[in-house]
N, C-alpha and C positions, 0 to 999 in steps of 0.2 A: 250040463247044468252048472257046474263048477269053473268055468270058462266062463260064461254068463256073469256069476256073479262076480269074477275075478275082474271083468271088465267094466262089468257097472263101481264095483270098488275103486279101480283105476281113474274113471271119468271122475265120481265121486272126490278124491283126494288130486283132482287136477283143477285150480283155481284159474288156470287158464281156458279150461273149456267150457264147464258150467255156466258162464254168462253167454254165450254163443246159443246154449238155448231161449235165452232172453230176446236174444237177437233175432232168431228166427220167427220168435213167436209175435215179435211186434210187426215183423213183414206177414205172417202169417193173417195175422189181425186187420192190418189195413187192406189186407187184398181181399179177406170177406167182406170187410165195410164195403169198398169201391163194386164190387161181385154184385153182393145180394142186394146193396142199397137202389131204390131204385131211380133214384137222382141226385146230383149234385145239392137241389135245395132239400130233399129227405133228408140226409147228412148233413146241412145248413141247419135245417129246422133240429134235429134229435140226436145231434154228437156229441160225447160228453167231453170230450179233448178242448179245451178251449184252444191249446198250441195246434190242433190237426183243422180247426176251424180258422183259425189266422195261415196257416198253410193254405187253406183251399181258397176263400178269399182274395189271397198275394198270390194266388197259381203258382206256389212253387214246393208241391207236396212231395216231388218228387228229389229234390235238396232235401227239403223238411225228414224222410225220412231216413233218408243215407245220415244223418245229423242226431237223428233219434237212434239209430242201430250202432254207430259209433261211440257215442255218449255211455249209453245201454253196457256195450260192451266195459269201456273204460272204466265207468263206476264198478259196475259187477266185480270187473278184475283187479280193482287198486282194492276194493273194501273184501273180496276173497282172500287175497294176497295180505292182508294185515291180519286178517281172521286166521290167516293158516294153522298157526300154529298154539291157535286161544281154544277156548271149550268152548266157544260159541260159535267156533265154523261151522257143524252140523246146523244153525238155526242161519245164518246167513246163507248157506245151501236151499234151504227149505225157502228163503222169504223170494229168494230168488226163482223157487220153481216154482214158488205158487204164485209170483209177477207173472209168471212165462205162462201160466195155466191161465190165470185171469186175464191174459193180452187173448191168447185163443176164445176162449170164452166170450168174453167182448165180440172180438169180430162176431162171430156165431150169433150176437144176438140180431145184427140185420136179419137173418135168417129168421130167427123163433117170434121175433116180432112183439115180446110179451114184455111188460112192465116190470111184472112179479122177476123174472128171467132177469131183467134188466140191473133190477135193484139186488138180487144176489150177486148179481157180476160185480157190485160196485160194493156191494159187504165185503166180498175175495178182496178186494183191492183196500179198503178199509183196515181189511184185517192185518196186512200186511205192515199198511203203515204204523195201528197199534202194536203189532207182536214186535216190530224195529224199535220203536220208543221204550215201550217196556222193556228191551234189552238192555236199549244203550243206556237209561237210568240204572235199571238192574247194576251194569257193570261199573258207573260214577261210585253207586254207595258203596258196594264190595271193594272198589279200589282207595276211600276214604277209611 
């Protein structure tokens, strides 16, 4: 057990890794979308990505995403890497697992097929962008 948490600790306080789950979760997410959708115009008609809807459009989702995981990665890791050593690393950790949560999530809703399902996906993802704003104010007025 001690070994366990020593390596969740480790991944934890590695800014280099941590967006790597970001990464995976958006190929995660697009391979349920393409999986359980049951056509190209299902996904046409009900995707909330406008950028994965201009990908499928221009046939080139398969750029599109190598461009999206890359990106993913870079931000994750410039804005970890400036956080490292602030008090709000612990919250750019978190905004970032619960991007990687809500990327899964997302895909899964081709599957659950529900509205109600749909629209908590998109509250996770809400949230995120609120709890980020509210930070980066938080930290203008403290640094004034």
């Amino acid at each position: 057990m001690h070994q366990i948490l020593q390596s969740l600790r480790s991944i934890y306080h590695n800014y280099r890794v941590i967006p790597f789950f970001l990464c995976v979760s958006v190929v995660i997410d697009y391979s349920l979308t393409f999986y359980f959708a049951d056509s190209m115009e299902m996904i046409l008609a009900h995707e909330f990505s406008p950028t994965l809807l201009f990908a499928i459009r221009n046939d080139i989702v398969l750029p599109y995403l190598a461009a999206t995981v890359v990106f993913y990665y870079l931000m994750g890791y410039t804005i970890l890497k400036f956080l490292f050593e602030e008090d709000i690393y612990p919250i750019g950790v978190f905004i970032i697992l619960l991007m990687s949560v809500t990327h899964v999530l997302g895909g899964l809703s081709w599957f659950v097929l529900s509205e109600a399902y749909s629209n908590m996906v998109f509250m996770l993802s809400m949230t995120s962008i609120i709890i980020a704003i509210s930070v980066f104010g938080y930290e203008v007025l403290k640094r004034e």
